[in-house]
Every structure is written in C-alpha cells, then in structure tokens.
N, C-alpha and C positions, 0 to 999 in steps of 0.2 A: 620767406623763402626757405627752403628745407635744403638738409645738408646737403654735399658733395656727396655720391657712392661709388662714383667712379672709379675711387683707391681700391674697394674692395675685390677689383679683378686685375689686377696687375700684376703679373708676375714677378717681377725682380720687386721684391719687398726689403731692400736696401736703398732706394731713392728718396729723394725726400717729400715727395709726392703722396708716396706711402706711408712715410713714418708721420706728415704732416694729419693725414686724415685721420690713423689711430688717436690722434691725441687732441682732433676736434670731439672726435667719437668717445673716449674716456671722458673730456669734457661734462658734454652733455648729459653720457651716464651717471656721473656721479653727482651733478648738481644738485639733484632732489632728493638724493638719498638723506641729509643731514648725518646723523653721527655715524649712521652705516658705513664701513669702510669693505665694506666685498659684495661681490655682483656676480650672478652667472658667467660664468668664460667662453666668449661665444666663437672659439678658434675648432678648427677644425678636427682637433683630439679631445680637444672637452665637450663637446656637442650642445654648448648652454646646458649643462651637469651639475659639472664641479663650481661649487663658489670659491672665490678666490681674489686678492686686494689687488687693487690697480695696478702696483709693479708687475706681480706673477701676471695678470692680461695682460698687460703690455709684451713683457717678454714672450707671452706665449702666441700671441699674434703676429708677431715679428720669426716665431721659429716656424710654426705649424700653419698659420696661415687663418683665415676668417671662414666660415662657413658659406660657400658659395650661392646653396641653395638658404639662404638666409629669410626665417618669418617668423621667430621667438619675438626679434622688436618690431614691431609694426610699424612704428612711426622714429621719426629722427628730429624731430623739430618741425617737419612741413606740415601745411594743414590738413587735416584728413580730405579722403575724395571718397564723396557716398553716390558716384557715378553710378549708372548702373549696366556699366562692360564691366563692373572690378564683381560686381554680384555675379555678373552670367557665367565666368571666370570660374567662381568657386563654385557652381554650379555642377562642373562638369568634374569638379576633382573627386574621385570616386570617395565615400563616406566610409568604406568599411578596408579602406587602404595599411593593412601593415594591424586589423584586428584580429587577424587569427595568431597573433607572434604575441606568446606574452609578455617577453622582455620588455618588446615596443612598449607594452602595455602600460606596463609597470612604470615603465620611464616617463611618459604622458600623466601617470595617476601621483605618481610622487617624486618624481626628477631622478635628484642624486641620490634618494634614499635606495632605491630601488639596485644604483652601484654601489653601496655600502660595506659592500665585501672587497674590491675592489679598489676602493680609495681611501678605507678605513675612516669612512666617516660617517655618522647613523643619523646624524641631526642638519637643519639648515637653516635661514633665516627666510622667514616668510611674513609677510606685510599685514598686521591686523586694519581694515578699514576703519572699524567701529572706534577701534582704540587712537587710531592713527600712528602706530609703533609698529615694530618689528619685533618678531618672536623666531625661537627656537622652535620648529617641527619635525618632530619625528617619528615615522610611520615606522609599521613592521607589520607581515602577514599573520596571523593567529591561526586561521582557518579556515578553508575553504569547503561548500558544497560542493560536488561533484560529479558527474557519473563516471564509470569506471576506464572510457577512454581516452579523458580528460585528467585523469589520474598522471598519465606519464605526462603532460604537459607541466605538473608541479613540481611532482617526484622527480622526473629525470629517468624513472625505473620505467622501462619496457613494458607495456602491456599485451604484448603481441610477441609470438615463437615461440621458444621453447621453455622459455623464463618467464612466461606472461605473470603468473601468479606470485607479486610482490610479498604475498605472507609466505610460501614456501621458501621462497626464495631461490637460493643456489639448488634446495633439493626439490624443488618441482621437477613432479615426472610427467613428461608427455612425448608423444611420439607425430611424428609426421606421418600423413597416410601417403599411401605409393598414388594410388588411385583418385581419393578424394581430396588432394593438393591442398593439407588445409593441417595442423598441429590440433589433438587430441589432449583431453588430459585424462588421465583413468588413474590406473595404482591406489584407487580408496583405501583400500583392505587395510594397507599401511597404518591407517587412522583405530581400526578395532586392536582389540586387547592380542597382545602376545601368541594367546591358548587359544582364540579363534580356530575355530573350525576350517572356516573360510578361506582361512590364508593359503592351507593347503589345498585348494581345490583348483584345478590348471581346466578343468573341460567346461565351466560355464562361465568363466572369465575370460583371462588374454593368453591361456595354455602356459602359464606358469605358476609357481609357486612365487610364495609372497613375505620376504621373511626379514624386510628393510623394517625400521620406526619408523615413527609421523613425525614428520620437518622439526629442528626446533625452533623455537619464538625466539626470532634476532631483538634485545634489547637495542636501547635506542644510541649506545653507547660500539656496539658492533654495526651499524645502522649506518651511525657518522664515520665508522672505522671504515664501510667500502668506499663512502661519498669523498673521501678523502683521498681515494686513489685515482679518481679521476679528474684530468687533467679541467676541465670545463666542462659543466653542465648545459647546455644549450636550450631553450627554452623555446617553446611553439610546435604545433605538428605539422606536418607534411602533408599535403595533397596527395591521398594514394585512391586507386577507384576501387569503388563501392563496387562488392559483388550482389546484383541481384537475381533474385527465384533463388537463393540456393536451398536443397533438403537436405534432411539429415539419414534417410532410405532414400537412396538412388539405384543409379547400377555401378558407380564408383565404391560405393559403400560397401556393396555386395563383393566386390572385385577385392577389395580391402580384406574383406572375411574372410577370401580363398585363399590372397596372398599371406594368412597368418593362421591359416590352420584351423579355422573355428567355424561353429555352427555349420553343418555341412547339409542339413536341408534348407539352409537359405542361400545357396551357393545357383550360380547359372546354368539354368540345365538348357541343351541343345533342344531342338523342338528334335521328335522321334522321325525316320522318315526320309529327312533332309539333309543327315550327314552325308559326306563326301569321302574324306581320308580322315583317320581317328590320328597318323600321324603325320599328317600334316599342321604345320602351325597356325593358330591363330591367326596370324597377321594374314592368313593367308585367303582360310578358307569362314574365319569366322567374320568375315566384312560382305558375306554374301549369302551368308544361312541368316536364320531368324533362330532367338535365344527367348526363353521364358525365364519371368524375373519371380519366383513364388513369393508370394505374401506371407508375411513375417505373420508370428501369432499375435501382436499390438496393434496389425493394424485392420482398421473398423471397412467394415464393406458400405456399400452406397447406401444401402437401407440405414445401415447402423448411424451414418455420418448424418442423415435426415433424421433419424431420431432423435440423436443427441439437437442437432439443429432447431427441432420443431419446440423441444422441452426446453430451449434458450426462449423461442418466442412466446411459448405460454408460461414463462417464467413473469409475476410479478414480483416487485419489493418493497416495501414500507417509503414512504414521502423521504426524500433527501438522503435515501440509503446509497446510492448507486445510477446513472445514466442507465437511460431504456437499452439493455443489452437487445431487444429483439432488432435492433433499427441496422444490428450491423451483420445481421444472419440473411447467408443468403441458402435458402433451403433445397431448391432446385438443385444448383450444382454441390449442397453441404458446405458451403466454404462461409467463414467467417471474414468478415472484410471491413475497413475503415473505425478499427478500432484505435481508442485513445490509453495513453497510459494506465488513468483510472478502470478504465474498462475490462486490462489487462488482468491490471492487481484482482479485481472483483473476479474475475474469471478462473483465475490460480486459486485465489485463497476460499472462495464460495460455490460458485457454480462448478467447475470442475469435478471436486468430491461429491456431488450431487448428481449429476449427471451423468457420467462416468459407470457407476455402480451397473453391473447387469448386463454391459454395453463388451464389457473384455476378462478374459479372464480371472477368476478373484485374485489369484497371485501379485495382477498386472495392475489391474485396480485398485487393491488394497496398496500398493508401494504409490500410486499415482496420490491415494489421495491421503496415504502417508506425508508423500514429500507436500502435498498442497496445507497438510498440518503442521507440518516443521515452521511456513513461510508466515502460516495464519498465527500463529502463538509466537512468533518474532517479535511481530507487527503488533503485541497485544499494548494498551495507554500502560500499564506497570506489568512490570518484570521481576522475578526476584532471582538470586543467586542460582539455589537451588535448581529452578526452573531448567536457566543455561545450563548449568554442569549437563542437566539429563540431556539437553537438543545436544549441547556436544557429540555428545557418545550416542545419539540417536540417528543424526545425520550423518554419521558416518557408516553407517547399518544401513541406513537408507541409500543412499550411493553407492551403496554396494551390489544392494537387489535395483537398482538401475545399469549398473553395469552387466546380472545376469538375462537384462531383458532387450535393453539396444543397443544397436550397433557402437562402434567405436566415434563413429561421427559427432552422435549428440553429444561425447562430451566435449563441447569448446569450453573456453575456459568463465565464461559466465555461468555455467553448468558448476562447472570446479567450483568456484568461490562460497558458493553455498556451503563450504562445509566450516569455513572462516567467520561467515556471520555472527553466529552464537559468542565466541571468544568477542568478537569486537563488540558486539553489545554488551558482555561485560565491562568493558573498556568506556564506552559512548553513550549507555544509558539507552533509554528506551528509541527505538527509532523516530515518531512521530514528535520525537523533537530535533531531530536530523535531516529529516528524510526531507526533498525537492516540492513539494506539493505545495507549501507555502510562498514558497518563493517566484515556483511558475506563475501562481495565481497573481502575485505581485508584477511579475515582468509582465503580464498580460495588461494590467492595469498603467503601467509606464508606457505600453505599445498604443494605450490608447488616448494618451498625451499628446503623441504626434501626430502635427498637421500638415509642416511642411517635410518632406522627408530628404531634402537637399538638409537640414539642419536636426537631424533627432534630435541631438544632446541637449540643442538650448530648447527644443518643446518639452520636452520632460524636462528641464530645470524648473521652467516655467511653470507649465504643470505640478511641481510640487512645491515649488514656492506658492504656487494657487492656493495650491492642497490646503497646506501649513498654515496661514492666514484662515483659511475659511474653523479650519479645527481648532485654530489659538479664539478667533470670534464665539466659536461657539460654547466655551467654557464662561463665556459671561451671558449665556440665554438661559436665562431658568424658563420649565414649563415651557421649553420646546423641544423635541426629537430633536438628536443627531446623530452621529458615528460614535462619539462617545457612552451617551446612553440607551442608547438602541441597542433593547430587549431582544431576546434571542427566537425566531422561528417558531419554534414549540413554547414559548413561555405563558405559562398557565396561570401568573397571578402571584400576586403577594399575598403571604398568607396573613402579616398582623394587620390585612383589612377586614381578614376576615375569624376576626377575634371572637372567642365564645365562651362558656362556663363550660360548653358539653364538647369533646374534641369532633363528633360527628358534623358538627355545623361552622367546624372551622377549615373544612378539606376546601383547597385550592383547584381550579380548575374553571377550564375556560371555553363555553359551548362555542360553536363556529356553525356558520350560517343564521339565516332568516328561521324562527323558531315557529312551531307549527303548534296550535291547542289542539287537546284531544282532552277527553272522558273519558277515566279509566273503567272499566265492566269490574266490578263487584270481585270476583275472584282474582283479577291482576292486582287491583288495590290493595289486598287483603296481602299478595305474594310481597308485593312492593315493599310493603307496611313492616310485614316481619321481617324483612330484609331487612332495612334500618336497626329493629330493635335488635335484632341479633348481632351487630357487629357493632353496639352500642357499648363499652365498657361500662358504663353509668347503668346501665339497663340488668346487666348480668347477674346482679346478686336477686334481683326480680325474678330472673327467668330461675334461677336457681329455688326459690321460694315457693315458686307455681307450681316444679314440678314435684317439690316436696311432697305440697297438698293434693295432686294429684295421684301421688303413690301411695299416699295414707289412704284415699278411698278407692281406687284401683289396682286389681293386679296385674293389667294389659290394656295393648294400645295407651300406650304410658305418651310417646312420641306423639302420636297421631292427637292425642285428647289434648294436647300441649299447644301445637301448632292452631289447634279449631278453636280453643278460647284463652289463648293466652291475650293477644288484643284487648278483649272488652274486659278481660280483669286485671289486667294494666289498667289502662283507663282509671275504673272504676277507684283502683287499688289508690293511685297518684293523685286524682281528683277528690280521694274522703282525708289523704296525708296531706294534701297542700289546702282544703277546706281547715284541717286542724292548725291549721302553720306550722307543719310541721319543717324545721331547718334544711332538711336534707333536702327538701324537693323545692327545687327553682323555678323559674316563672318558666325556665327551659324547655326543661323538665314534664313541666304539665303541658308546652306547646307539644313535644314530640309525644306524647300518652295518646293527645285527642286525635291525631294521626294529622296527615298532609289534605290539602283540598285533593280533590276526586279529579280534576281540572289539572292535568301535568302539560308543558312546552315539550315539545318532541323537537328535536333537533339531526341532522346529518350527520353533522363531527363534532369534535370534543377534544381539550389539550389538555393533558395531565399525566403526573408523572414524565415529563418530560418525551411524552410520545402525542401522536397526532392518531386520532381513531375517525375511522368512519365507518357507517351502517355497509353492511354487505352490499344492499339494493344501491347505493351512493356510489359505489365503486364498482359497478356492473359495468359501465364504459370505459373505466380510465385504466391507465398503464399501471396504477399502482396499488399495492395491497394493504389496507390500515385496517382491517377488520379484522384480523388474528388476533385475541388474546388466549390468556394463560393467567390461571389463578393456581396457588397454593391452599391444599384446603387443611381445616383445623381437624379432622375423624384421628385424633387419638396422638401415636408416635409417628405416623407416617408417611404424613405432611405430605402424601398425593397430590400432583399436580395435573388441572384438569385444562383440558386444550377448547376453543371454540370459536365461535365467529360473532360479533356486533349483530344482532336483528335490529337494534333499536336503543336510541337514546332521548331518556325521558329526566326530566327535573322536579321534583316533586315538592310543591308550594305551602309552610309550613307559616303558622302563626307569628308575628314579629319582625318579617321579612325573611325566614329563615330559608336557604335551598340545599337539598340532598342531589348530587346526579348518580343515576341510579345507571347501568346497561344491563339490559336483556337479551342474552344472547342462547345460541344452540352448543350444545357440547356434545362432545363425543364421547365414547364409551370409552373409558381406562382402565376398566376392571376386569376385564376378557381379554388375557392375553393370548395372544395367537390370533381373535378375531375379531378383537375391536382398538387392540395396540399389539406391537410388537415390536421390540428392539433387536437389529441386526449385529452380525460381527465386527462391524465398524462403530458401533456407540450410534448409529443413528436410529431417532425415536421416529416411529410412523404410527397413523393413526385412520385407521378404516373409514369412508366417511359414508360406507351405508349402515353403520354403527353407532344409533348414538344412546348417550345415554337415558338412564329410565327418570332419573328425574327433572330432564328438559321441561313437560308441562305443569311439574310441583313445583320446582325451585328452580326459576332460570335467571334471577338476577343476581349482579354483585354490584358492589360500591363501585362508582370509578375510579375511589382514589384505590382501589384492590389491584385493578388491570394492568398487565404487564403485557407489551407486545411480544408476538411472533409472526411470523409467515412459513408459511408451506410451499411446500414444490412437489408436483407430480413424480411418483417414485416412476423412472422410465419401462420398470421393468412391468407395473400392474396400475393403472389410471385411477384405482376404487382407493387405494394407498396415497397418503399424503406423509411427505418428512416433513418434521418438524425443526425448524431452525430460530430459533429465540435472538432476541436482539437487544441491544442497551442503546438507551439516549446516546445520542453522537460528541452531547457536551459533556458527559459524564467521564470522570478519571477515577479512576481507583486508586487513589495515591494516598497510602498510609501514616497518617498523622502520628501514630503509636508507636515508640523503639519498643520494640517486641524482645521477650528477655530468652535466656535460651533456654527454659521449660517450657513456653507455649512455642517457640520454634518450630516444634516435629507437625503441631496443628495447624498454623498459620501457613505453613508450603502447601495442605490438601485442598485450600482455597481455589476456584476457578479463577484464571490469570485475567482473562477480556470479556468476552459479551456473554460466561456463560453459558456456550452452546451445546448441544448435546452430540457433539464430536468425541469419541471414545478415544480411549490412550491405545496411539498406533504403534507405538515404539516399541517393539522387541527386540529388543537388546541382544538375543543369544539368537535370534533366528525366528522363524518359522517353520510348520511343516512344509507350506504350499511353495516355499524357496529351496527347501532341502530338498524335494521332491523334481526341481523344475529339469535336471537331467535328466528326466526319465517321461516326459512330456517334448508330448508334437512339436517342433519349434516354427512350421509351416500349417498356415489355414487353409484344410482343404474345401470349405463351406465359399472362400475369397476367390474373385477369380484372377489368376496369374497377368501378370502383364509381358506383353509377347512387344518384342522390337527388333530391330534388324539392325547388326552396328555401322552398316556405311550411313546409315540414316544419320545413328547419333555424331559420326565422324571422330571414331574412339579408336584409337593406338590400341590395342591390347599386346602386348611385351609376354604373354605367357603361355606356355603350352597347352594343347588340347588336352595333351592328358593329365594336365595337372588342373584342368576346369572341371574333367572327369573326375580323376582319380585324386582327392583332395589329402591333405596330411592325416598323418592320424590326430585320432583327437588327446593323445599321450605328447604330443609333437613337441619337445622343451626347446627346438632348435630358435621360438621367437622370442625377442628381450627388449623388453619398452628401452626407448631410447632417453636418456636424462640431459 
C-alpha cells in the first residue's frame, strides 16, 4: 500500500496531520540512503536544489511548504502502475516545455550546481551505480558553440540596438534609421591609422569627419567589473517576430539617404509630368503621384543576374568539395533559393569572387571579392600571427570602401562583427576547430536516434548507448572494417606494401573502376617509356651520360638525338652492366631498361595524392570536375606551372609485378601571355582553351604521383577563358611541426596559408585609385531600369517635404551625427 499524500495539500501546516506525514515522508527518504545524511529539499523554495540534512527539510517544509506540483520522487513506497492512461498522460505534456530558458536548462542538466552563485555551493552528492556509493559532483560551463544570437542568451550582453556589438562595447557606433526601422552600424574609419586619408572625407560616407579611435579591448577584469553591476542576469530569449523579405535597397533606404544628406542621385525623383503643387507636402500630394526609385551603381540588371546565375549552373567542383550549387539557382527569375549554410560559406568564399568579376564595376568587385578574401584566409586549417595583424588592418580598409558603396542599411551588425573576427582568432586559434559544422553534422546523427518523439531524450540515450557498445565490440575484430578504422574517401594505399629498391615502383595509388586492356601504338610506348625514365632519380646520371656522348659526336639537335635513342642505349647500356654483375644495377633496374609490356589497363579514375581523378570523357555527364590537373615543371629556375585535363589513364605492366600509372593528358599554353594565359588585377590565373600547348602530341604524360588537382570556371566575362582555382586534399593540415627561429621568420610568413590558391593580395592598406576616384563617378545606372511605384500602393507615411525630396542637403552638410 503506498503512502498517504493527502498532507501534501493542506493548508494549515501546524496540524498534526501535517507534521505527521512530513515525518512518514523523511522516513522513507532517508532509509536507503545509508551513511548519506542529506537529500534534495523538495519545499517549495528549494525546488529539489539545494541538499540539505533532515532537520534543515523538516524545518523548511513546515515554513515554505512542499512543492505542489510534485514529480522529482516518483514513487513513495506504492507499487509502480505501468497503466497505459499514465503513458497517454505524458503523451500530451509538450517535450520542448521550458527548452528555450536556459536557466531551466541548466537546472534539469546539473540541479544545484547550476544555483551555485547563489547558494554558495559548486558541489553535490550524486549516487555512483557501478560503485554503489555516493560521490561529490561538480559541474561548471567551460565553453560554448554558439551563433551570435544565442550569444546574449550566455553573456547576458544584448545582441540587438544600439550596443549589439559585445566587443565594442560601450563605444559601438550605430545609428537608428528614420525610414528603415532598423539600427545600423557604420563609423569603420575609426578602425584605420590616425593620418588616414579617409577620416577626413564627409561626401562618400555619412557626411562627417571622423576623428574618434577604434574601441578599446575590455580585459576580462573590466568585463566582470560591469557584470557586477547588475542586479540579476536573467537567462533565456524572448519570443519577438521574425521579420521576413526584408532588403537592404528599398525605398526606406533611399528615404534614409535624403534624411542624412548623402548620395543625391540615388535619392527619389518625382516621375516628370505628374507634379501637382512643389509646395505642397508629401503627405499630401505624394500618396497620389508615382516616384522612380534609380538604380544604385551595385546593382546587376536582369541579364546581369542570369548571367552570374547561369555561370553558378555551369559551375563544376572536384568530388566532396562542396553541394551541387546549381540545384538551388533559379535562372528565370536570377534568384538563388533553398540554400544551406554550407552552400553559403561556398558562395562567399569561392563562387562569389568568380563570378562577380566583369559583372560590376571594378571598384565594386574588386572590394566584393576583397571582403570574400578576408573570409576565405580566416577560414584557412593554420593561421599564423603575422597573417592576423595584416586581416586586422585590412578589414578595416575593407569596410570602409563598403561603406563608400552601400547604403547605411547593409550594415546590421553581423556585417560590423567582421572586423572582430581576425583579433578573436588570435585568441581561439584557427576556426575549423570552433566553427558549428561538426557539431550540426552530430546533432543530425542524434535526430536520427529518434523513433518515438513523445520521448527524444531516451531514444538518443539509447541510441548511443547502442552506439557505444557496437564501437567498444569493435576494437576486438581484427580484419574487419569499422568506424574506427575506416580509411578515408580518397585513400590511395599504403605505401610499405609497396616497397622497392627504385623509388618509381614504390608510388601509392589506387585505380578505381573496372580496368580496360589496350595496345599501346609504337609511338605512345615510346612517349610512355621515356616518361618513366625521366622522372627516374636512379635513371639520371644515365641520361646525364647519353647526352655527354651525344655532344662528343654532335653539334645539334643534341635534345631531339637524346629522346630518339636514348631507350635502346639504356637497354643496351643495363643489359651489358648487369650481364658483367655489375653492383650498381639491380634485377630492378634491368626490369625498368627493357621497358613495360605494350599491353597497358586503361582505367576511368584513379586516387592519389589524396585527390580523386577522372578522364575528361568519364565526367562528360556528372556534376562534378576531377579532370583538372597541374604539374610543376623542372625547365631550369622557373618552376612553371602547367595547367590541363585527364584524356586518359593508363598502367604500365613491368617485369616482377611491377606498375607505373602514368596520365596523359591536354595542356594548355602557358608561355603566351596575353594569348594563351593571362593574369588579372585580382591575382586570378586564366587560361585560353583554344590555346594549347606545342608539346601536347611529343610529351603529354606525367607520373600520377606528379598530379595535383585544380578546377576551372568560365570567366563570365569571355567563355574561350577559363580561371584557374587549385585545390588541397580536404584532410590535409598544414600544421607546422617545426618552432621556427627568428631568422627564418621573415621567410616562413611568405608561405601560402590554405589551399594555395591563385587569389592575389587584395589588401591596400592606404587605398586605392578606383576608391579615391569613387566621387567623381555615376552613383546611378543608367543602362538599369528605374523602378517606378506609387506610395499609397506601398501605404508609406512620408513625414518630409517636397522640397526637401527635391532639393536634398548639400553634400558639405555636417548638420548629421551617428548616434552612439
């Protein structure tokens, strides 16, 4: 029979009724505890919290009272009831009750620790099963992922109005627009040097001068000094609604620009015609005329928006680089739609600066695909010191010719924060060990735990108590695959299986598909052949030998006599050294002399170097691009790097079991610049592709252990033009095993930070011309066409005079001052 609970709702808790039941009720509790002498206090000021010895309960039961809604103890002695109205019950108690509060949270994940500040106490007694004892637990927060609107859920600090930006702190400048109902943050300038040019310039910014410092960096000691002043930190967000469709160019924006005096050919002109009274007001006569909205010089007309759109869908990428960007273009109307984080990131830091070029002015493009390099070199696996100081002082320059080019709207304050990042990454180390991507991919994999969703939490316990079990079993399976030792994607092979005396017959790599015979034709053999011997170290003092003898009896065509009989006097040469026994020459040695069978496997793909290749024809249908490579070539100091495509992958069958994989591919011209390469003012490489090179049909192979991937993108501006963008294995780090002393120092920073790409140094520090210039340039497209609307349409208040829509400030106007 289970206890009495009827005490627990009586009010006058001076009867004996009541005092009778507390002290069946400590009873109970305390019986099984053994030498435990404190228990949750489950009175309605402790909220099952605070631990505390049977007196202190008792007393506190009898002041404060029992918790009414009572379910920490489940049971009291009666037997359980596995009914199923007590299931349908908790069926209907919503799941996600009290999970946006994180106090709640906190209190559910670690009780009393979570009041610790509060009760002065950091520890508690918690029940070991396995041991069957009780132990001291004590939790504390370390660190949280987050994104940046979940920030004030920790912090406490506002992420939103006028203060949003936690690292400016008190001196974040931002301003409220009249028009656009929404806080701004601009004042960059603040961030450049002193002697800035910039600072002084009022007509292509916010019409003032600029003559504040950049915020200083509150230590963590001034930090706790404000946290101190307030009375409670309150933890959890609010419910506020989501504003959706908003732009950053509207007609608020526009309205914004009149009310502050700036840019005055993007201001609203009256259509001609249709005036009525010049002074009359607005409110009056401008809710019944039609207004043209000009088109700003950023922004892309309909063709423009289908081009960049079309140049997303004929965008390939190398295997596992990035999600088929074309899936979420929609070309017809130019609008990009149902895009995912990933796709974002890909978009900002790659496609963007590609795409872009040709499409807007260079001024406007070159800062677009500036700021997409700031983001792309953030983001790189190692970072060095050096690196940051420059983005410092680069994105602040950059932010600047962003404030010369859009309106005051773009910048919300996720725009602002960009100029913080660099400093925190000196702080946090490289991002890609911070950043959410891992963790999403994680909670995906928990989301997929649960079956019953009346109960998530115990299907994902469950689920990884599965997990766990099946992972701890599998560290006793030899010679079977699992999560553990499950090889990577691209993995090409061990190389001490493939052990040798020559290093050419030890290269790793791994053909992929069903393998095809062919018989090489007499001249590809020959190409094949000397391809090997040439990148042979073992081979070189040979070739060095041949052509000695060849100079001794020739004074020309020294190269060409080289190439036509160097083969059969190798041979010859190896075959009369190894008949002598002679030491130096291995049984190797004399397999690679007599050359490979005529008889090569042709294959589709190929894995090496940590990259995945496919022949060009292989990839005619699919979404993705593995046929780009790039070789370094040895002609001298030069080290010329030659661009081309996969035709064909061949294995060449040597004596012993030995195999070489060879690719044969097309290259393009690199030695014509202007017409068969050319490099832009942005560091991007292109490469002509009705230009190729002259010795595609003499020398078209390389090792595959040589090949390094790229891919290309149609330059939008000329279709015959391809960019070049180079790529690194996805598992590769660049993370320096070596303390570097401070005489290689200066050398060690000139190193490429991430994939090596051929993205030029955007960063001008002191300016540009095409920024310096930008006053004196169209600030309206008249190729674009105007957007005409009528404002009772839009059902828009206008608060300002006719003649002040007309007749705008001047552009000297110091009467505006950002709001702090």
């Amino acid at each position: 029979m289970g206890i009495d609970k009827s005490w627990m709702s009586l009010r006058n808790r001076a009867c004996n009724e009541y005092e009778k039941g507390i002290d069946i009720f400590l009873d109970f509790a305390f019986k099984r505890l053994g030498n435990v002498k404190r228990i949750r206090c489950p009175c309605a000021k402790c909220y099952n919290v605070r631990f505390k010895s049977r007196t202190e309960v008792r007393y506190d039961l009898f002041r404060n009272g029992i918790i009414q809604s009572y379910t920490k103890w489940h049971h009291h002695g009666e037997l359980s009831d596995e009914s199923s109205e007590s299931d349908a019950e908790d069926v209907n108690i919503p799941i996600d009750q009290g999970s946006r509060n994180m106090e709640t949270m906190l209190e559910d994940l670690f009780g009393h620790v979570a009041n610790s500040s509060n009760t002065n106490t950091s520890d508690g007694e918690t029940y070991d099963a396995s041991k069957k004892e009780n132990f001291t637990m004590r939790a504390a927060i370390f660190w949280t992922i987050n994104d940046f609107p979940a920030y004030a859920n920790l912090s406490g600090w506002s992420t939103k109005g006028s203060l949003a930006c936690p690292c400016c702190n008190k001196d974040t400048v931002s301003m409220r627009l009249k028009y656009g109902k929404k806080f701004c943050y601009m004042g960059h300038r603040r961030f450049l040097s002193h002697d800035h040019k910039w600072r002084n310039e009022k007509k292509t910014f916010d019409g003032t001068k600029e003559n504040r410092l950049a915020p200083k960096t509150l230590s963590g000691d001034e930090v706790l000094q404000q946290l101190s002043q307030m009375k409670q930190v309150i933890f959890g967000k609010v419910n506020k609604k989501r504003k959706h469709g908003k732009s950053k160019d509207n007609l608020n924006a526009r309205k914004d620009l009149m009310a502050m005096g700036l840019r005055k050919e993007l201001h609203l002109i009256p259509i001609q015609g249709k005036e009525i009274d010049i002074q009359n007001s607005v409110q009056t006569i401008g809710n019944s005329k039609p207004y043209k909205m000009p088109s700003a010089f950023y922004t892309l007309s309909k063709d423009e928006r289908q081009s960049f759109c079309q140049f997303l869908m004929d965008l390939k990428l190398p295997d596992g680089f990035s999600s088929n960007i074309s899936r979420c273009v929609n070309k017809h109307e130019g609008k990009l739609q149902n895009l995912k984080s990933h796709d974002i990131h890909c978009l900002l830091h790659r496609h963007l600066p590609l795409g872009i070029r040709g499409l807007l002015r260079k001024d406007i493009s070159n800062t677009l695909i500036e700021f997409s390099a700031y983001f792309r070199e953030l983001c790189s696996k190692s970072l060095r010191m050096s690196d940051l100081e420059r983005l410092e002082n680069s994105i602040a320059l950059t932010l600047c010719k962003l404030e010369r080019i859009f309106p005051p709207t773009f910048f919300d304050i996720m725009v602002h924060l960009s100029i913080h990042l660099a400093t925190e990454a000196k702080i946090a180390g490289p991002v890609q060990y911070r950043w959410m991507y891992p963790f999403e991919r994680y909670l995906r994999t928990l989301k997929s735990y649960v079956r019953n969703k009346a109960r998530p939490e115990g299907s994902i316990a469950e689920g990884i108590i599965a997990q766990e079990c099946v992972t701890f079993c599998s560290k006793y399976l030899h010679d079977v695959e699992t999560r553990l030792n499950r090889v990577g994607r691209n993995y090409e092979g061990d190389l001490t299986q493939k052990s040798s005396s020559l290093a050419i017959f030890s290269q790793c790599g791994l053909p992929l598909g069903n393998s095809k015979t062919e018989q090489l034709a007499i001249s590809d053999w020959n190409r094949a052949t000397m391809c090997v011997l040439q990148n042979c170290e073992e081979v070189s003092p040979y070739v060095r030998e041949h052509i000695k003898e060849i100079e001794s009896k020739y004074d020309s065509d020294v190269e060409l006599r080289h190439k036509e009989q160097f083969l059969g006097w190798f041979q010859a040469k190896i075959a009369e050294m190894f008949d002598n026994q002679d030491k130096t020459v291995s049984q190797e040695l004399l397999h690679l002399a007599r050359g490979p069978d005529k008889r090569v496997d042709k294959y589709t793909g190929y894995l090496i170097n940590g990259f995945r290749f496919h022949t060009k024809e292989h990839e005619k249908y699919l979404k993705t691009q593995n046929s780009g490579v790039f070789v370094r070539g040895d002609d001298g100091l030069s080290n010329k790097e030659y661009y081309g495509l996969v035709l064909d992958i061949i294995e060449l069958q040597y004596q012993g079991s030995k195999k070489i994989a060879l690719f044969k591919c097309h290259w393009w011209d690199v030695y014509n610049c202007g017409r068969g390469y050319k490099e832009d003012e942005n560091g991007f490489f292109l490469v002509n592709v009705d230009r190729e090179l002259a010795t595609n049909t003499t020398d078209p192979y390389i090792l595959a252990s040589q090949a390094q991937q790229v891919y290309y993108a149609k330059d939008i501006r000329d279709p015959k033009w391809l960019v070049v963008v180079k790529t690194q294995p996805r598992d590769l780090y660049d993370v320096p095993t070596i303390e570097r002393s401070s005489n290689d120092q200066e050398e060690s920073t000139s190193t490429p930070i991430q994939e090596n790409e051929n993205i030029g140094d955007f960063y001008r520090i002191d300016g540009d011309k095409d920024h310096d210039d930008l006053c004196t340039v169209e600030l309206a497209r008249a190729n674009v066409e105007e957007i005409v609307f009528d404002l009772s349409e839009l059902n828009i208040n206008v608060e300002t005079n006719e003649e002040d829509l007309l007749n705008c400030n001047d552009d000297d106007n110091d009467s505006f001052e950002n709001k702090t």
